[in-house]
Every structure is written in structure tokens, then in C-alpha cells.
PDB file as gemmi writes it, atoms N, CA and C in Angstrom:
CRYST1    1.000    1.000    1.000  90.00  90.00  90.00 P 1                      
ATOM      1  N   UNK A   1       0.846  -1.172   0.000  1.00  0.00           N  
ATOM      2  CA  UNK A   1       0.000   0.000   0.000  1.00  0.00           C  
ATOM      3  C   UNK A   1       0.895   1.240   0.000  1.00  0.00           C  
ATOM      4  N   UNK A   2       0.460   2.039  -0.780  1.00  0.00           N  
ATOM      5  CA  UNK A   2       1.297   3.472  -0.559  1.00  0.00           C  
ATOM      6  C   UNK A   2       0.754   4.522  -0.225  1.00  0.00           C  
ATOM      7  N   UNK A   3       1.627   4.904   0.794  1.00  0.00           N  
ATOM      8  CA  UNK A   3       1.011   6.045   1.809  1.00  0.00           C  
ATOM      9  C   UNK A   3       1.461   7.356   1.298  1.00  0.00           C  
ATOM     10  N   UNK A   4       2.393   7.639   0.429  1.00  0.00           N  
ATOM     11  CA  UNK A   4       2.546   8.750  -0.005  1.00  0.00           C  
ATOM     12  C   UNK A   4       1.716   9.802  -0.733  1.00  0.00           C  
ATOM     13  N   UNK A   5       1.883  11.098  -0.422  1.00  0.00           N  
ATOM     14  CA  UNK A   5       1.463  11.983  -0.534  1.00  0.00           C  
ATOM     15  C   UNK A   5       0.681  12.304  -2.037  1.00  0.00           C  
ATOM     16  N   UNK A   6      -0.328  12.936  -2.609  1.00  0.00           N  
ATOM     17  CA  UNK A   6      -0.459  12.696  -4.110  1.00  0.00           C  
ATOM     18  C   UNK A   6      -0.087  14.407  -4.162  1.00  0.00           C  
ATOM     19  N   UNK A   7       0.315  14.840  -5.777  1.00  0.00           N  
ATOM     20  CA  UNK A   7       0.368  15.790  -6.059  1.00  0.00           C  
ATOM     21  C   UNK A   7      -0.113  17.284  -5.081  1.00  0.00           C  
ATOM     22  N   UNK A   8      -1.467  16.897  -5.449  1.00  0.00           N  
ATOM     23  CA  UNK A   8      -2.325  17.852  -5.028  1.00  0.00           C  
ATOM     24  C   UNK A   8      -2.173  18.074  -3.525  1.00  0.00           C  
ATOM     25  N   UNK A   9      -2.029  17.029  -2.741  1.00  0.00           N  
ATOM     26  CA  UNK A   9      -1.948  17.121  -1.487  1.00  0.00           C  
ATOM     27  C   UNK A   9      -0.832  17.727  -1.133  1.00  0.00           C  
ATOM     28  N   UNK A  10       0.608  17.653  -1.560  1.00  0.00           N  
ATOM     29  CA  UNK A  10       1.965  18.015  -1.797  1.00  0.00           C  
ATOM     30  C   UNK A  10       1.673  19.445  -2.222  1.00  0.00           C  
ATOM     31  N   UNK A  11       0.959  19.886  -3.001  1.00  0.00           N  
ATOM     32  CA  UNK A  11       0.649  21.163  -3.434  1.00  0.00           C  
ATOM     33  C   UNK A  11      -0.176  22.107  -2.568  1.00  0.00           C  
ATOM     34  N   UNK A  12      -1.032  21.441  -1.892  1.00  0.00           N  
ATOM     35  CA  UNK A  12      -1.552  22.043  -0.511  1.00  0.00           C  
ATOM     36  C   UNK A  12      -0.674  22.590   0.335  1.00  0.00           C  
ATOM     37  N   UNK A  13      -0.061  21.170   0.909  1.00  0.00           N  
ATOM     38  CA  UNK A  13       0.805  21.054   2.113  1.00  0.00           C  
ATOM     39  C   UNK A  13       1.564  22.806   1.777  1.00  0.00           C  
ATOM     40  N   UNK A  14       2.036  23.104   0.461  1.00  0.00           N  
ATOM     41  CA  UNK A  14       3.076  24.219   0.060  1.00  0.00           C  
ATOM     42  C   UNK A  14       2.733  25.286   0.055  1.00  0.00           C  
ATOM     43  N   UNK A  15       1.272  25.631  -0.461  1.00  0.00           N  
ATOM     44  CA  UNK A  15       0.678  26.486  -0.091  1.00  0.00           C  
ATOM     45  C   UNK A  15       0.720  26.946   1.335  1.00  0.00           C  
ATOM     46  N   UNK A  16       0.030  25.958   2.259  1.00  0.00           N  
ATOM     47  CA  UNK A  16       0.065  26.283   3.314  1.00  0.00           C  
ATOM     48  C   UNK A  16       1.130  26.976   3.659  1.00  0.00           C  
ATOM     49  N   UNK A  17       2.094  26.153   3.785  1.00  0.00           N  
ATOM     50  CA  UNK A  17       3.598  26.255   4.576  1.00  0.00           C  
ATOM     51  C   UNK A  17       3.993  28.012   3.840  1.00  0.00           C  
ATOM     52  N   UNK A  18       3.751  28.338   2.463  1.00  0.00           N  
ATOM     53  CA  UNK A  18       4.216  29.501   1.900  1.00  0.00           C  
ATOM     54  C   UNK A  18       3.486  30.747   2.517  1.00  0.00           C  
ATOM     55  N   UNK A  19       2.295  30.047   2.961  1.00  0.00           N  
ATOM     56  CA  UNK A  19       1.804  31.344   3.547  1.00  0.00           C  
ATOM     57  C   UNK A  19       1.942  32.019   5.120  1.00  0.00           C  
ATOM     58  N   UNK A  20       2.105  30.650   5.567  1.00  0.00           N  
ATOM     59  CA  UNK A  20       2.579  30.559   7.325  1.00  0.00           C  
ATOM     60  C   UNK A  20       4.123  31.332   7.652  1.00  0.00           C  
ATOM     61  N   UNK A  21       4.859  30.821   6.218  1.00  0.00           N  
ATOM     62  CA  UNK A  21       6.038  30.994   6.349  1.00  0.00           C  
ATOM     63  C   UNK A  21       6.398  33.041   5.619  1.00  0.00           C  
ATOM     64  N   UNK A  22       5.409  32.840   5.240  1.00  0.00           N  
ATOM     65  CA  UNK A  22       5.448  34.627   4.651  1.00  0.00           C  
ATOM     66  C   UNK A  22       4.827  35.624   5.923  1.00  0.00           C  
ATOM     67  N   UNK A  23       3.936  35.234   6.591  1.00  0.00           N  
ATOM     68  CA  UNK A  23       3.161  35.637   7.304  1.00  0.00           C  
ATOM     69  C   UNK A  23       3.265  35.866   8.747  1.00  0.00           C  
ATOM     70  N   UNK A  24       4.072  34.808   9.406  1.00  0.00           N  
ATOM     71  CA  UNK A  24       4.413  34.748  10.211  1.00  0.00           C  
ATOM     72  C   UNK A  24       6.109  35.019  10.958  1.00  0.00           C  
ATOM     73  N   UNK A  25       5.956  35.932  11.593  1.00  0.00           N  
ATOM     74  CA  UNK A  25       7.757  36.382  11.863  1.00  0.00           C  
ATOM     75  C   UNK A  25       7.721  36.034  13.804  1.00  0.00           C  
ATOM     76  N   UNK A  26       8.866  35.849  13.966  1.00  0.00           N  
ATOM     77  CA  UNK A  26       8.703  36.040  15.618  1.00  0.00           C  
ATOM     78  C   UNK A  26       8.427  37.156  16.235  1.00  0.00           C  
ATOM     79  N   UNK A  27       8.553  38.066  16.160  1.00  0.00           N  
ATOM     80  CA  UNK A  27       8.518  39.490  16.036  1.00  0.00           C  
ATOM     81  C   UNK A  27       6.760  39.240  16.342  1.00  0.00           C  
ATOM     82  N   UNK A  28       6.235  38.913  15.058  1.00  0.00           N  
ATOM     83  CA  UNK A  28       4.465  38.931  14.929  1.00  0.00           C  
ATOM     84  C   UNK A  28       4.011  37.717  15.861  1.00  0.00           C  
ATOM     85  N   UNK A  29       4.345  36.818  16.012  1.00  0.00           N  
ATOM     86  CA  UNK A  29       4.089  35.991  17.322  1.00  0.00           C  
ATOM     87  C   UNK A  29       3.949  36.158  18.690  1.00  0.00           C  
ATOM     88  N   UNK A  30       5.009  36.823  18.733  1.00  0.00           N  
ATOM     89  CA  UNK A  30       5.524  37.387  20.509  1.00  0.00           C  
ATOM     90  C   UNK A  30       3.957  38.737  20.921  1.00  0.00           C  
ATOM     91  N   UNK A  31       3.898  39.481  19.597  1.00  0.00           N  
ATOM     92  CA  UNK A  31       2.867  40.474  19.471  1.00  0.00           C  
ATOM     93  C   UNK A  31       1.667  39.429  20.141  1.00  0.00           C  
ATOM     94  N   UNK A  32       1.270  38.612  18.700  1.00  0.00           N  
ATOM     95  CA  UNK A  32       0.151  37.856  19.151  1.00  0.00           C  
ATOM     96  C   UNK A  32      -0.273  36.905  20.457  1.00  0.00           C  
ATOM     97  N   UNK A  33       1.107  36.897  21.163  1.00  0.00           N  
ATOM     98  CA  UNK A  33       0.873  36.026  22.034  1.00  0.00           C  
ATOM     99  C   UNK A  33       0.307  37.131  23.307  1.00  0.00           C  
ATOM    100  N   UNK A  34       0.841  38.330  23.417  1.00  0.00           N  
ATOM    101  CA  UNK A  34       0.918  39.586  24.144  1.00  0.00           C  
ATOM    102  C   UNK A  34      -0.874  40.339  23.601  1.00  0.00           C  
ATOM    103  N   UNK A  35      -1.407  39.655  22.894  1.00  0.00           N  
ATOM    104  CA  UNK A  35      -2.630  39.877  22.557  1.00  0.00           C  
ATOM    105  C   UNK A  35      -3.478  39.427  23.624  1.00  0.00           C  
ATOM    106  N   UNK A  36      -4.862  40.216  23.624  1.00  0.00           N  
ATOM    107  CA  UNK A  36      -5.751  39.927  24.900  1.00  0.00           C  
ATOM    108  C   UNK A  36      -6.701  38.352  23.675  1.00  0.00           C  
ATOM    109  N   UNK A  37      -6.700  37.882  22.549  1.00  0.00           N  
ATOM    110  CA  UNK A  37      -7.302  36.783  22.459  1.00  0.00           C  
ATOM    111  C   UNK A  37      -6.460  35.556  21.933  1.00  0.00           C  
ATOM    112  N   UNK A  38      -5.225  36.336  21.441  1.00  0.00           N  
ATOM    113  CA  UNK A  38      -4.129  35.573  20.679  1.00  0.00           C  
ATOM    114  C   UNK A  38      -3.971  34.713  20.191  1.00  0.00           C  
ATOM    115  N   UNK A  39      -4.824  35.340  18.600  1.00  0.00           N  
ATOM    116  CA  UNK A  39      -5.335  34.589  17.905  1.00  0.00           C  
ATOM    117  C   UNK A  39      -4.776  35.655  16.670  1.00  0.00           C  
ATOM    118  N   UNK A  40      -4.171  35.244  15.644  1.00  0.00           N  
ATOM    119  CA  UNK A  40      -3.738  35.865  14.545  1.00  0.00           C  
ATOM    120  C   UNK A  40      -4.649  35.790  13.331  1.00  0.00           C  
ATOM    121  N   UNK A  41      -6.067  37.160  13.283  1.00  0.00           N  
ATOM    122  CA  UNK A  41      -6.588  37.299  12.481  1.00  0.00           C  
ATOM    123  C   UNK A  41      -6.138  37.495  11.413  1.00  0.00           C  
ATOM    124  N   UNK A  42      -5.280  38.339  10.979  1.00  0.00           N  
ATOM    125  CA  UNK A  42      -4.542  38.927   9.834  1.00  0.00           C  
ATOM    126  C   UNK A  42      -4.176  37.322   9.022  1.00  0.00           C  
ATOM    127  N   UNK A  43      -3.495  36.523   9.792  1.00  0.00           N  
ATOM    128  CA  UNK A  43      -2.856  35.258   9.347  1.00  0.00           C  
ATOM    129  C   UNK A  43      -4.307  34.264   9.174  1.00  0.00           C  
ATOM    130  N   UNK A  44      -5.338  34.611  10.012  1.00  0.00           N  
ATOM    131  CA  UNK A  44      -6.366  33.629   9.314  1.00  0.00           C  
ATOM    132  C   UNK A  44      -7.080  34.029   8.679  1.00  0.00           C  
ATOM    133  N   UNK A  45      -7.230  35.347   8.057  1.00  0.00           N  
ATOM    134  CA  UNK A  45      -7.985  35.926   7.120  1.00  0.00           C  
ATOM    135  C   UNK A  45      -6.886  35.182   5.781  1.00  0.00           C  
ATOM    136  N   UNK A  46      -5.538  35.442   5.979  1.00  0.00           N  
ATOM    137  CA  UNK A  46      -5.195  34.763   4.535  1.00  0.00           C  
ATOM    138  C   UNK A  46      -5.141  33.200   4.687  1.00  0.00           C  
ATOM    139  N   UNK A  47      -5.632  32.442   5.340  1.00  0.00           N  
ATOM    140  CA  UNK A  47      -5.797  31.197   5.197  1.00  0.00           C  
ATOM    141  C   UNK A  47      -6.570  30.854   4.555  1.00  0.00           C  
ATOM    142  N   UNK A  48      -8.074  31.999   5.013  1.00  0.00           N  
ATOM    143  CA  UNK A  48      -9.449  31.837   4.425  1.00  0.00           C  
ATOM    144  C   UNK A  48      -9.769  31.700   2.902  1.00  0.00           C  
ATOM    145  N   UNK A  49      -8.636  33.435   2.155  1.00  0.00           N  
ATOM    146  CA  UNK A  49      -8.528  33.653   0.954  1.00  0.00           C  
ATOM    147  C   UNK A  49      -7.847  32.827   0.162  1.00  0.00           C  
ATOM    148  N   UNK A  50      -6.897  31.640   0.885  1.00  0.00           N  
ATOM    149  CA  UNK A  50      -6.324  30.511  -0.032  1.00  0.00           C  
ATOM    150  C   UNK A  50      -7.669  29.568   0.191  1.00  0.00           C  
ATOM    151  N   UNK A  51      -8.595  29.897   0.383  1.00  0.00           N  
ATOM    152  CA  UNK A  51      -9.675  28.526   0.677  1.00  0.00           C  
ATOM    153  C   UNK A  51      -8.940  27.477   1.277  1.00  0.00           C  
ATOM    154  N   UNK A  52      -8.462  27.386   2.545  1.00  0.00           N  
ATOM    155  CA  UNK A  52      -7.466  26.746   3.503  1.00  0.00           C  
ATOM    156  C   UNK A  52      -8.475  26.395   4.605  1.00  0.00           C  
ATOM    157  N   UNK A  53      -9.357  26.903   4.535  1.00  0.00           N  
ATOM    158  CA  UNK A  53     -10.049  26.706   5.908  1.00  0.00           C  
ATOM    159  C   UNK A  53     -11.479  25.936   5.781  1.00  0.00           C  
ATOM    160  N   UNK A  54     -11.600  25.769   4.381  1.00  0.00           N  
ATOM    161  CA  UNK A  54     -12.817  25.139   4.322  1.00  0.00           C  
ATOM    162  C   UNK A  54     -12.576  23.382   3.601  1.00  0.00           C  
ATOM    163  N   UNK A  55     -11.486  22.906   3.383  1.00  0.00           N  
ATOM    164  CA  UNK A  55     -10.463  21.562   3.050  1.00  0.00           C  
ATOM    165  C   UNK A  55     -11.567  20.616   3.356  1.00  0.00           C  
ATOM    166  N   UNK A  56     -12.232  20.422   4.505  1.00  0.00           N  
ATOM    167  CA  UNK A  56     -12.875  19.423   4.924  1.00  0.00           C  
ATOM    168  C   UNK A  56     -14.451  19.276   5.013  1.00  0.00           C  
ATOM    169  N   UNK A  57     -14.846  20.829   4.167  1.00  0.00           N  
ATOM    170  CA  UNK A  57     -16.259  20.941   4.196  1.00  0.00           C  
ATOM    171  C   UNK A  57     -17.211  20.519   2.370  1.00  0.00           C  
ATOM    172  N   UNK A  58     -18.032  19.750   2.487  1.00  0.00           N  
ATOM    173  CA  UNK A  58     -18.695  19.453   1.624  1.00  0.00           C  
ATOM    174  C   UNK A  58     -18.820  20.904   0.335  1.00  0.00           C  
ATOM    175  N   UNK A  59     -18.402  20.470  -0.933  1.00  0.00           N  
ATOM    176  CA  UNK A  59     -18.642  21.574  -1.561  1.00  0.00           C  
ATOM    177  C   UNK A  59     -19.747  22.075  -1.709  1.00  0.00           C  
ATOM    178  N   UNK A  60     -21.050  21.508  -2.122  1.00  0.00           N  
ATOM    179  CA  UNK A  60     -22.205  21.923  -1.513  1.00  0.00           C  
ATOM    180  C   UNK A  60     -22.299  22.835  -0.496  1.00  0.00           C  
ATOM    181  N   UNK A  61     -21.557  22.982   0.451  1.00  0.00           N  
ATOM    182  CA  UNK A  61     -21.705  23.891   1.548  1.00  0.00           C  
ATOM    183  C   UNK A  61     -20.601  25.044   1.539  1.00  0.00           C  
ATOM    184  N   UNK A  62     -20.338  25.108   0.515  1.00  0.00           N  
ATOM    185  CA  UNK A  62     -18.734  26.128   0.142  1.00  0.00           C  
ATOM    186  C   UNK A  62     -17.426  25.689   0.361  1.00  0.00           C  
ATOM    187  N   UNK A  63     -17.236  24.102   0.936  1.00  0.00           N  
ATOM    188  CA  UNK A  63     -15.849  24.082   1.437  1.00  0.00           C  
ATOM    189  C   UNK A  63     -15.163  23.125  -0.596  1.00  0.00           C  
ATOM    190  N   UNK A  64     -13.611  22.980   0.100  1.00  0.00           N  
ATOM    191  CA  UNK A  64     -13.564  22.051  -1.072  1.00  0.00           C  
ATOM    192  C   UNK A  64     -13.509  21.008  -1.142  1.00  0.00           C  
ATOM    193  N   UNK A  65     -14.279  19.735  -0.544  1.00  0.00           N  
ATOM    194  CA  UNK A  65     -14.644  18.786  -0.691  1.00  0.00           C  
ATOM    195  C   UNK A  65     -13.870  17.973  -0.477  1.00  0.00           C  
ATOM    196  N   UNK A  66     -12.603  17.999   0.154  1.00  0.00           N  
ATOM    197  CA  UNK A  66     -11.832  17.220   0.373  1.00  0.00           C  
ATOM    198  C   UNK A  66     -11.524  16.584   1.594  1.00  0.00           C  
ATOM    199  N   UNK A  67     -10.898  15.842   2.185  1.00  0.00           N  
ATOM    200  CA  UNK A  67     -11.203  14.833   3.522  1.00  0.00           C  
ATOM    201  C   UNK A  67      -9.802  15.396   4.753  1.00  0.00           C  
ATOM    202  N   UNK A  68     -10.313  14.243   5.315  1.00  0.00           N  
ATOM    203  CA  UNK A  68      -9.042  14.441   6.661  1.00  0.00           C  
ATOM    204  C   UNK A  68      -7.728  14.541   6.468  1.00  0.00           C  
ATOM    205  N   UNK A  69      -7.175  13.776   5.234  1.00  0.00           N  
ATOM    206  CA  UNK A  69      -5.897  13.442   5.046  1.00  0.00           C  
ATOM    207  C   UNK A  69      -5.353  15.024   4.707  1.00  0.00           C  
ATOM    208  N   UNK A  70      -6.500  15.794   3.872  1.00  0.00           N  
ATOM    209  CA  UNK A  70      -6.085  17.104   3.452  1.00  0.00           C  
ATOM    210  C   UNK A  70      -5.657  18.100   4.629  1.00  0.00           C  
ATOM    211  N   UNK A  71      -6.846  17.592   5.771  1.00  0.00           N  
ATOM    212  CA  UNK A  71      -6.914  18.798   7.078  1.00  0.00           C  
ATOM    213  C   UNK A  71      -5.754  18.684   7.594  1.00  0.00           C  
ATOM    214  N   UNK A  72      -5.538  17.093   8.057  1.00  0.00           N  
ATOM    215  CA  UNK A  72      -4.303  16.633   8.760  1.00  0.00           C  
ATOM    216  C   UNK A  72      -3.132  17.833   7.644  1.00  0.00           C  
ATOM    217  N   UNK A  73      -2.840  17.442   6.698  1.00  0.00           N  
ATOM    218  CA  UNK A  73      -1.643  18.309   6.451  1.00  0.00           C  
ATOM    219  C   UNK A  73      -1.545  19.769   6.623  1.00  0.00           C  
ATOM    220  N   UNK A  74      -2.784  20.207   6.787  1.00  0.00           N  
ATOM    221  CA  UNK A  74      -2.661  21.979   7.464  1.00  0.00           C  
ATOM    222  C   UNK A  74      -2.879  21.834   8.578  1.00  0.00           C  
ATOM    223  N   UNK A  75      -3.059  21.246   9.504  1.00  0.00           N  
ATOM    224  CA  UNK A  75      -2.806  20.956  10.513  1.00  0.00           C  
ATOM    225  C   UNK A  75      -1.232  20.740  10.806  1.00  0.00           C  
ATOM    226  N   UNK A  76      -0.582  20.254  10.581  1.00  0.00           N  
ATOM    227  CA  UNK A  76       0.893  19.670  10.793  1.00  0.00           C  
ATOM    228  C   UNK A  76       1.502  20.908  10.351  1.00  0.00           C  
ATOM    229  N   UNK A  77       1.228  21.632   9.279  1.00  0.00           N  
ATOM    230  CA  UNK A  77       2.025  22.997   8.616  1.00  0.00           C  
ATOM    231  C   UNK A  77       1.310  23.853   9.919  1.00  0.00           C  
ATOM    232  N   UNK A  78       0.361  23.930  10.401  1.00  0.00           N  
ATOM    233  CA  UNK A  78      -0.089  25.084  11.364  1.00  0.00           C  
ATOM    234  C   UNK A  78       0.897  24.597  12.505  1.00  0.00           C  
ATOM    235  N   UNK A  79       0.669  23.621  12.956  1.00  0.00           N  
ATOM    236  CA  UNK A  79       1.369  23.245  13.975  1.00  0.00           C  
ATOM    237  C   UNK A  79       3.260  23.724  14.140  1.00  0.00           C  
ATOM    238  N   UNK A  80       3.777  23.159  12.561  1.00  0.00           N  
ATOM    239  CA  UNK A  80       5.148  23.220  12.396  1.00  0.00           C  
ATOM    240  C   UNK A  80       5.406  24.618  12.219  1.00  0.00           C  
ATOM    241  N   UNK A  81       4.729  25.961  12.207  1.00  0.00           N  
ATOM    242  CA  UNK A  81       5.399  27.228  12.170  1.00  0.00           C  
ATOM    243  C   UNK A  81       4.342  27.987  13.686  1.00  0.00           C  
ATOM    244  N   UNK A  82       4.110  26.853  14.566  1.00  0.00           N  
ATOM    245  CA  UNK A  82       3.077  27.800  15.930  1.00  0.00           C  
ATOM    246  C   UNK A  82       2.422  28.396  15.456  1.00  0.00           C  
ATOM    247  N   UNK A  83       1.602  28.051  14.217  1.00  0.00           N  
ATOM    248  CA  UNK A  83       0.868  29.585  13.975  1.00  0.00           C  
ATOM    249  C   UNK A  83      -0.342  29.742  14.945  1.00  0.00           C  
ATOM    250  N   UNK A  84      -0.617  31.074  15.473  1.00  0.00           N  
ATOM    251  CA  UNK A  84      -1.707  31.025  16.716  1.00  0.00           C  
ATOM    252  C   UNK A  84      -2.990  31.408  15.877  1.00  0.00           C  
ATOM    253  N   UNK A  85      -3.642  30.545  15.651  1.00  0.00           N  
ATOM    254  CA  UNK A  85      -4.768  30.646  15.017  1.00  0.00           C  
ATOM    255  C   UNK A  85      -5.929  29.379  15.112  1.00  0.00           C  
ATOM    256  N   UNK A  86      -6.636  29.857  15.261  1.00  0.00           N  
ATOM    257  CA  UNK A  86      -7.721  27.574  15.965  1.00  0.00           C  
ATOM    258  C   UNK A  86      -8.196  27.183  14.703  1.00  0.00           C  
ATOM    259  N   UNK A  87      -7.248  26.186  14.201  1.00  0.00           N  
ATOM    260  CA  UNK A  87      -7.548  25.628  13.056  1.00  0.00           C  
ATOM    261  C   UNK A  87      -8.421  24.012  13.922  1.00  0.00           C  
ATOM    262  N   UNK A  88      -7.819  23.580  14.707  1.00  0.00           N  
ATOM    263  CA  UNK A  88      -8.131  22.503  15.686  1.00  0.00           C  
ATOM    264  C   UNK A  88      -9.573  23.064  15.954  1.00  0.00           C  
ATOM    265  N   UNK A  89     -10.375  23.839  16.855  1.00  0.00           N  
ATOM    266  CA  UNK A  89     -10.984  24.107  17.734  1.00  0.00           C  
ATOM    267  C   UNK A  89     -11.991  24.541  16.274  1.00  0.00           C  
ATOM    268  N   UNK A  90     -12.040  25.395  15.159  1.00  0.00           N  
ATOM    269  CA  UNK A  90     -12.667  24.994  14.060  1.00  0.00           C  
ATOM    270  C   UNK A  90     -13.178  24.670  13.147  1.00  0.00           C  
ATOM    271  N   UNK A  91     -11.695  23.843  12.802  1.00  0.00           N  
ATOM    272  CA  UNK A  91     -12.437  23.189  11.818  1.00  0.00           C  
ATOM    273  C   UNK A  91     -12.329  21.310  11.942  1.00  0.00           C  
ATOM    274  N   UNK A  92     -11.825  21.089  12.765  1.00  0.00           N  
ATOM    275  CA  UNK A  92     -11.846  19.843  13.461  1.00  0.00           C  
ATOM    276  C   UNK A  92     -13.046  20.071  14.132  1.00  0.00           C  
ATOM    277  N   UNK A  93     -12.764  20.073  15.400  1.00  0.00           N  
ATOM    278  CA  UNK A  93     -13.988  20.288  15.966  1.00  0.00           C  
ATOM    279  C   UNK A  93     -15.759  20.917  15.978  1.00  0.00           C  
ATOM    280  N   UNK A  94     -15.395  21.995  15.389  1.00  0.00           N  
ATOM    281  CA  UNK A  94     -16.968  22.693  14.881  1.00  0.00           C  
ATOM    282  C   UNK A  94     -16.790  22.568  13.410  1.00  0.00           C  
ATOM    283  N   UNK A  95     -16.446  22.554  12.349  1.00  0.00           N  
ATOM    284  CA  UNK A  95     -16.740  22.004  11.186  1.00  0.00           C  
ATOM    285  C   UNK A  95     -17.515  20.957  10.388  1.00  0.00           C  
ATOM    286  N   UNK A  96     -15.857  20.018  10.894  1.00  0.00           N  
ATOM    287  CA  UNK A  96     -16.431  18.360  10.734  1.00  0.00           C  
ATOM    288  C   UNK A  96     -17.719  18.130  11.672  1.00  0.00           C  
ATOM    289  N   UNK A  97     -17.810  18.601  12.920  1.00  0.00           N  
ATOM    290  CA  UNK A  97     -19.193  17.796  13.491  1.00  0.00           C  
ATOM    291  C   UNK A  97     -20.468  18.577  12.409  1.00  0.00           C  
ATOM    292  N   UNK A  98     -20.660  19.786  12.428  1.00  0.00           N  
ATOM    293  CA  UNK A  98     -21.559  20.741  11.743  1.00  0.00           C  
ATOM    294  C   UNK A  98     -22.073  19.953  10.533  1.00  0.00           C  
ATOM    295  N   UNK A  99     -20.982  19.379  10.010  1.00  0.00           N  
ATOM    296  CA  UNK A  99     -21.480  18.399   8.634  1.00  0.00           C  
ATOM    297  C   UNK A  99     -21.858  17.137   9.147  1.00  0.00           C  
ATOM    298  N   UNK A 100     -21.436  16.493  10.247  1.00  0.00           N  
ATOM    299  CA  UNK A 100     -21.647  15.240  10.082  1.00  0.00           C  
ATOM    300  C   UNK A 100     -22.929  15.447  10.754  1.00  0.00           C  
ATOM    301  N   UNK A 101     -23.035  16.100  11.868  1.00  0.00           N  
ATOM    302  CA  UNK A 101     -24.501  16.254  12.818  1.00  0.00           C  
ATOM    303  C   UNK A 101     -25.573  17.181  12.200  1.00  0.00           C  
ATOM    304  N   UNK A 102     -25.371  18.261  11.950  1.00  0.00           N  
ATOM    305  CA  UNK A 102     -26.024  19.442  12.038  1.00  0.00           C  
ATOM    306  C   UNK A 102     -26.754  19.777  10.065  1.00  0.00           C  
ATOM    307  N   UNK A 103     -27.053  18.598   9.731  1.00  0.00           N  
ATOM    308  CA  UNK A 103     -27.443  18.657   8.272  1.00  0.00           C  
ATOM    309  C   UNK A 103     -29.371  19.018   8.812  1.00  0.00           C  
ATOM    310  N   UNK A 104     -29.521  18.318   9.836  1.00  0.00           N  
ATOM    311  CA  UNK A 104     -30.991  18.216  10.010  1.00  0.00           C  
ATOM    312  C   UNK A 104     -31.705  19.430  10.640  1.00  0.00           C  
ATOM    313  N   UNK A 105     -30.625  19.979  10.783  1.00  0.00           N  
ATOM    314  CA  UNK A 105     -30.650  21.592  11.813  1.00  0.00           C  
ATOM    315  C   UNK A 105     -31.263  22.720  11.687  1.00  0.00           C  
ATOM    316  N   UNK A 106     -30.981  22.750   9.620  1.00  0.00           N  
ATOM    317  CA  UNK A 106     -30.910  24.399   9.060  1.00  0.00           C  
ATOM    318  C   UNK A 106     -32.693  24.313   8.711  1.00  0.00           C  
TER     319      UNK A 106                                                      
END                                                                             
């Protein structure tokens, strides 16, 4: 079985990392951490505009339709540059449930 990465996913992963890595300085960290919610809007507004934040949401519902394996890798790039921003809290958590539970809701 091969576990390696496909194109597209490899092409994500770079995105990500190009934008974390443009975006983020220590300098702008130390700020954000010294923040009263410290949470780096500026840095998740451009996550949003790469459509980065919606990876795991049904296209039907605006996201791009793609699964965990996708989240997991912006996850690991969020993780690998600290970026302070709740990618965990939601789109793990309030996202994915929103689709899996909350279809019967609206």
C-alpha cells in the first residue's frame, strides 16, 4: 500500500507552509501572544482567501470537498510554524461535526 502523498496534497501542504512561512515572523508571534485573544486574524484571514479553511467541508456547503488526510496536512504545517490561530478548535472540531450532525438543523 502506498502512503505517499499525491500531487495535489503536496501542493496544498506548500501552499500552506508559503503562507505561514510569509506571514508569520517572531517578532508577529511574541505580538500575538501579548494579545488579549491571541489569535492571529490577519494570518487567518489569509488562510481563508487561499480557501485553507474550508479543506474538509462538503462543496455543496462552500468548502472544497476534500477529507481528513487534506486537514491533517494543514494541521501539521499550522502546527510546524506555531501559527496562533484555531484551526483545531474549528475546523476539526466545529466544522467536521456541523457536517456530520447538524445537516438536520438548518
Amino acid at each position: 500500500m502506498d502512503f505517499s502523498h499525491s500531487e495535489d496534497q503536496e501542493s496544498l501542504r506548500g501552499l500552506a507552509r508559503e503562507i505561514l512561512t510569509d506571514q508569520l515572523s517572531q517578532d508577529r508571534l511574541r505580538a500575538v501572544a501579548r494579545s488579549e485573544d491571541r489569535i492571529d486574524r490577519e494570518l487567518w484571514t489569509e488562510l481563508a482567501k487561499a480557501n485553507l479553511l474550508g479543506l474538509a467541508v462538503p462543496e455543496e456547503h462552500g468548502g472544497s470537498g476534500l477529507g481528513l488526510p487534506e486537514l491533517a496536512l494543514l494541521q501539521e504545517e499550522i502546527g510546524r510554524s506555531v501559527a496562533p490561530v484555531p484551526v483545531y478548535a474549528t475546523l476539526v472540531l466545529g466544522a467536521l461535526a456541523i457536517d456530520a450532525f447538524g445537516r438536520g438543523m438548518v
